[in-house]
N, C-alpha and C positions, 0 to 999 in steps of 0.2 A: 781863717784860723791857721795858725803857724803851728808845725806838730816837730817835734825832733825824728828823726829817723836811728833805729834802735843798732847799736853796732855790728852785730852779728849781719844785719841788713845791707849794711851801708854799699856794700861791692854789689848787690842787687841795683838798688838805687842809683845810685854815686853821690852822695851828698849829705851832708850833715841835718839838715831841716828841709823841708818843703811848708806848702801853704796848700791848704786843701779847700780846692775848688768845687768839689763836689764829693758823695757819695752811693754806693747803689751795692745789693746784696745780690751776693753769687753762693749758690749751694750754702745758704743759710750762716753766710758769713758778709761780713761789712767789709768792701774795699771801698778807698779812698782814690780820687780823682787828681795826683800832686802835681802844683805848679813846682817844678824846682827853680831855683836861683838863676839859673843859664835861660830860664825861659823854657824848655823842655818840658812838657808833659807825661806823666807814667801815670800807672794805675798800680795800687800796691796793695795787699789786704791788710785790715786795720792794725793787725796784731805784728807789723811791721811798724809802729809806731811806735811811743810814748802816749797817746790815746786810751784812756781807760775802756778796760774791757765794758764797762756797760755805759759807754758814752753815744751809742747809738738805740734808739727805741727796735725790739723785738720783730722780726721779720714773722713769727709764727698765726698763724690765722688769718692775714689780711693777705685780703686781694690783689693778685696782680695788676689786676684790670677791675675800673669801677665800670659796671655798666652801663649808669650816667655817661659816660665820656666815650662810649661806643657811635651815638650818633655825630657829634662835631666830629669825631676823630674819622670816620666813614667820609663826612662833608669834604673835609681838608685832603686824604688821600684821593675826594674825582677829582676837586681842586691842582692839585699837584701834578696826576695824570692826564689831565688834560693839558696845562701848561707845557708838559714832558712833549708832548704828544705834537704841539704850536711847531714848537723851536726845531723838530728832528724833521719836520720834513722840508723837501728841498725845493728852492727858489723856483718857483714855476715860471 
């Protein structure tokens, strides 16, 4: 999604539009993830946009963390720790 960047903003940014790559909520506010033109990535809050304020669904009651996704996520982190763990040690 292409968003324009609001002018007041733009010397934050440096650019007229970005492409928004992603999203994630900080202190109960929407920032966007922006691809700019040059390639460059920045993280901006929404309301740095042309983004309508309720273009993102309500951060208020939902979980951070489902509990569900506690044991794969557990699995992947030995997973990972172990692999870490392979490569650091030295050629015998």
């Amino acid at each position: 999604m292409r968003v324009g960047i609001l002018e007041e903003r733009r010397r934050d940014v440096g650019d007229l539009f970005a492409t928004v790559t992603d999203y994630f909520w900080r202190e109960d506010v929407p920032w966007l993830v922006l691809q700019l033109p040059d390639g460059r990535r920045s993280a901006a809050p929404a309301s740095w946009t042309d983004l309508a304020a309720n273009a993102f669904p309500p951060s208020h009651g939902r979980p951070l963390l489902l509990a569900l996704a506690l044991p794969p996520m557990a699995r992947l982190c030995q997973r990972l720790r172990i692999t870490r763990s392979t490569r650091r040690r030295p050629p015998a």
